[in-house]
PAFI-496463 format. One record per atom (N, C-alpha, C): x, y, z negated. Coordinates in pm, whole numbers, plus 32768, in hexadecimal, padded with zeros to 4 digits. Layout:
XYZ/...
//
This chain:
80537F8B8000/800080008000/8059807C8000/801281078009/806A815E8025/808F818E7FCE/80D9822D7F77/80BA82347F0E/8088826B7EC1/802582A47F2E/7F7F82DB7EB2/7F4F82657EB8/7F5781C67EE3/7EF481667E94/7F4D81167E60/7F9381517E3B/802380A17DCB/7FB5804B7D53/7FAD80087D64/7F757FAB7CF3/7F837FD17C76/7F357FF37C29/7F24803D7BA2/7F867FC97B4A/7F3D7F397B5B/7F9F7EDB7AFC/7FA37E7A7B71/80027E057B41/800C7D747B85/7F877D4A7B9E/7F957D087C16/7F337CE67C69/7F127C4D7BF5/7E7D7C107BE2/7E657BA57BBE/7E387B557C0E/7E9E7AD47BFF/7E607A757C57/7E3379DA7BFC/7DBE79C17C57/7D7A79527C11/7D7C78E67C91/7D5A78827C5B/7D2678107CB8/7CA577BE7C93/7C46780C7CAF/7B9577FB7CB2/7B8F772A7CC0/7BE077087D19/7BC3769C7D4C/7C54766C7DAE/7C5975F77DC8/7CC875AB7DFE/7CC876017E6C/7C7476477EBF/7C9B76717F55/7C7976C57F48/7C69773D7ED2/7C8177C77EC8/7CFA78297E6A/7CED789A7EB6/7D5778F07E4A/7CE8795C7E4B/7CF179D07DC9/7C997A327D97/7D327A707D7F/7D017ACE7D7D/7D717B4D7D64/7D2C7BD37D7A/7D1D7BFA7CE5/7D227C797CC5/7D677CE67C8A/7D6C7D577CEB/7DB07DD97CBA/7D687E597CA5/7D917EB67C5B/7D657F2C7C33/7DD37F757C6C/7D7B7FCF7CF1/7DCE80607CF6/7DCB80DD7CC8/7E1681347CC6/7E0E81C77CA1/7DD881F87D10/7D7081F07D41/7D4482497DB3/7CB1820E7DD2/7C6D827D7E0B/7BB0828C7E20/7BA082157E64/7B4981DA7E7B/7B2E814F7EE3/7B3981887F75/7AFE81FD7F82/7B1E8221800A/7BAC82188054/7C1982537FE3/7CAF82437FEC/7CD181B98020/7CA1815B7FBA/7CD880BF7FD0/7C75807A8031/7BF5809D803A/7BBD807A80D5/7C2D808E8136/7C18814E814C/7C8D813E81F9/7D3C80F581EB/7D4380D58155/7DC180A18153/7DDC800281A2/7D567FE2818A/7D3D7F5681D5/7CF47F3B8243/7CCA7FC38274/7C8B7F958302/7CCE80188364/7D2480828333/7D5E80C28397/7DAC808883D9/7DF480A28465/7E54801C846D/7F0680748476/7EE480DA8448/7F69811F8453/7F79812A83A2/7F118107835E/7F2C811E82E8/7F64805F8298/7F20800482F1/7F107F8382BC/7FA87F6F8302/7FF47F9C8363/80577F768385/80E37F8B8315/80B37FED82A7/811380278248/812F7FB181F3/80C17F5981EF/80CA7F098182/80D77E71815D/80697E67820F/803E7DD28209/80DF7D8B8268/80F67D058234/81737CEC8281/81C67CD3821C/81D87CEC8188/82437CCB8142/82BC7D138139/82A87D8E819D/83087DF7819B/83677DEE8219/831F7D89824D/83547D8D82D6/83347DFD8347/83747DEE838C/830B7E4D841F/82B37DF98459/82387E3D8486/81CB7E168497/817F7E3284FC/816A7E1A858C/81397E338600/80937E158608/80437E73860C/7FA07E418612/7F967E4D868A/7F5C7DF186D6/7F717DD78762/7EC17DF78784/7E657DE086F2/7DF17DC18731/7D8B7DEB86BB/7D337E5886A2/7CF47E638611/7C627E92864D/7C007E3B8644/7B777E408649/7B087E3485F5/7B1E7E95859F/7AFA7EB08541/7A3B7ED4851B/7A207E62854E/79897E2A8586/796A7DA8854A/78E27D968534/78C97CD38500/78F07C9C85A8/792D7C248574/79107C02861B/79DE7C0C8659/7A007C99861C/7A5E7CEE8667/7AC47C758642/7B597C7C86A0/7BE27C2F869B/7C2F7C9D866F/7C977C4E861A/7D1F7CAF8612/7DA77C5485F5/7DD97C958622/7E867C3F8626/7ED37C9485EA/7F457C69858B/7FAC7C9F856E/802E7C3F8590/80907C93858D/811E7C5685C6/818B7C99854D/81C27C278527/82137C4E84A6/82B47C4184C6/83107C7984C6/83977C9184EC/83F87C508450/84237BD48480/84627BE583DC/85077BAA8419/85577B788393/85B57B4883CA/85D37ABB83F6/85547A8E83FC/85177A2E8439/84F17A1A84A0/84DB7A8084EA/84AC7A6B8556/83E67ABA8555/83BB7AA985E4/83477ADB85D4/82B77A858588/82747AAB855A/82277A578549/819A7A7E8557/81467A59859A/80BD7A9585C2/804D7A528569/7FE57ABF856A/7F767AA584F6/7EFC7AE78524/7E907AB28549/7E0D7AE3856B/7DA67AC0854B/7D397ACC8565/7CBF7A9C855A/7C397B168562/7BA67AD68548/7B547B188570/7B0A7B6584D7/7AB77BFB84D9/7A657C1A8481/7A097BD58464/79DB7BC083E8/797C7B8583F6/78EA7BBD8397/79397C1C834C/78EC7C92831E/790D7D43830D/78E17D7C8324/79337DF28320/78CA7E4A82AC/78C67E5E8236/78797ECB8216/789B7F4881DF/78C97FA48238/79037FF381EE/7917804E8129/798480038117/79D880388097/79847FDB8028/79307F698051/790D7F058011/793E7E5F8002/795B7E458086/79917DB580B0/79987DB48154/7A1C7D7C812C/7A5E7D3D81D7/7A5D7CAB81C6/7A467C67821E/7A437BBA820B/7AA27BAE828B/7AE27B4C8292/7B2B7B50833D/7B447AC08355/7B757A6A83A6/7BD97A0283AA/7C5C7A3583C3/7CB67A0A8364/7D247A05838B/7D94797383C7/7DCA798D8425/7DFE790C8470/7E9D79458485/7F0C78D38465/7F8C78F78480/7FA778A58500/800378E38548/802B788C85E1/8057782B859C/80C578098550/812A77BF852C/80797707851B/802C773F84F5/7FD276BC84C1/7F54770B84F1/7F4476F68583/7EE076F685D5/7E6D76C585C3/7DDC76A685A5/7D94766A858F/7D45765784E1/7DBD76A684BE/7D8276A2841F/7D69774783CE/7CE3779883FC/7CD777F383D1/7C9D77F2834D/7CDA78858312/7C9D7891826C/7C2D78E6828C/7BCA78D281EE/7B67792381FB/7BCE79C181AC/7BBA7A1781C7/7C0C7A818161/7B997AE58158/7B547AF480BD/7B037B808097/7B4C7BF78042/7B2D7C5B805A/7B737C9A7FE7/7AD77D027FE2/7AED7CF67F5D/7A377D727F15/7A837DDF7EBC/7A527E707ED4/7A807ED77EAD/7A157F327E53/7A467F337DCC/7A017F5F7D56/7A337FC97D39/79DC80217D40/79EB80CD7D0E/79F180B87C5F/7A4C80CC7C51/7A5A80B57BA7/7A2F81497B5D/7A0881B27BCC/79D8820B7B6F/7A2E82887B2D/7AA482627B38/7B2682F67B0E/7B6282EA7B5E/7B8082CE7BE0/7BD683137C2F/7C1C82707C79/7BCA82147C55/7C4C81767C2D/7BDA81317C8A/7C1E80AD7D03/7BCF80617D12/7C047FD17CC3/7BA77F697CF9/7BE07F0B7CD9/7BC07E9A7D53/7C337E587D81/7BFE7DFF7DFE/7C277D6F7DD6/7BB37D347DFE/7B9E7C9E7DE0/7BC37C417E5C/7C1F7C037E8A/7C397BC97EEA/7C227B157EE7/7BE77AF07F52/7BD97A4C7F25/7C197A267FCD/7C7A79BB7FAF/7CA2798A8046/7C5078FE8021/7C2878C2806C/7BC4784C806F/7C3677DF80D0/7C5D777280B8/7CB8773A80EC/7C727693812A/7C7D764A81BD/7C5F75F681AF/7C6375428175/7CFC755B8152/7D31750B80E0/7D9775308069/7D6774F08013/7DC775157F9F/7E48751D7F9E/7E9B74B48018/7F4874D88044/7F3275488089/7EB0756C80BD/7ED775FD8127/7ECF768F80B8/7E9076898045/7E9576EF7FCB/7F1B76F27F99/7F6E76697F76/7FB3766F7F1D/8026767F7F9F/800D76788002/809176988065/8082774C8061/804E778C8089/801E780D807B/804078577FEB/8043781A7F8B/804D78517F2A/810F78387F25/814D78207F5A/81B477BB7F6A/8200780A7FD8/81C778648017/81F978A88095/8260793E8075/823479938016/82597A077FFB/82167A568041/817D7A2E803B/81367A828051/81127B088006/81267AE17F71/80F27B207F00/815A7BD17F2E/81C47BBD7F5E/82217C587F47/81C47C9B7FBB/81807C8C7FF6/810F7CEC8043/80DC7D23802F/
//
């Protein structure tokens, strides 16, 4: 995030169930702030990626809509897309997310955005996974420095 939305504290993460992760954070900033932080795509490029560079090739920001990102690491490239599958503004985004590297196995990913009322949101994220090696591989990735 940028840094009018830095995470007030450590992000909490739970595991609801074998093929989910929950992770919640509290930011210092209005929901509107941390809405366009996650659906601008010049603003989501600051952050999303792990601190890598980050190429959005594709942001359709529609139910229905596709988007691709392209991540630059010292690894090499690695591509990540999938479709909206809810859009409500500064309430909930639902999407699939799909990595090239494991073609065929998309996550469900929600994140819900709570006006906490002083200035603070709080966002609830659930990745929905289709097997429990595909959660605990993910959790296993270094995804979390994103």
């Amino acid at each position: 995030m940028s840094a009018t939305t830095k995470p007030a504290n450590p992000a909490s993460l739970t595991k609801p169930s074998d093929r989910e992760i929950r992770i919640e954070r509290i930011f210092n900033a209005t929901r509107e702030r941390v809405w366009r932080a996650y659906t601008d795509p010049k603003l989501l490029a600051q952050w999303w990626g792990r601190g890598n560079k980050l190429d959005i090739e594709r942001y359709e920001l529609e139910k229905g809509g596709h988007w691709r990102f392209v991540e630059h690491s010292d690894h090499g490239m690695h591509g990540f897309e999938g479709r909206f599958r809810e859009v409500t503004p500064m309430v909930r985004l639902s999407m699939t997310f799909e990595w090239d590297g494991m073609p065929g196995y998309p996550v469900v990913s929600t994140a819900e955005f709570e006006d906490l009322g002083d200035g603070r949101t709080k966002v609830v994220s659930t990745m929905q996974f289709f097997t429990p090696q595909e959660r605990d591989g993910m959790l296993q990735s270094g995804w979390k420095a994103g």
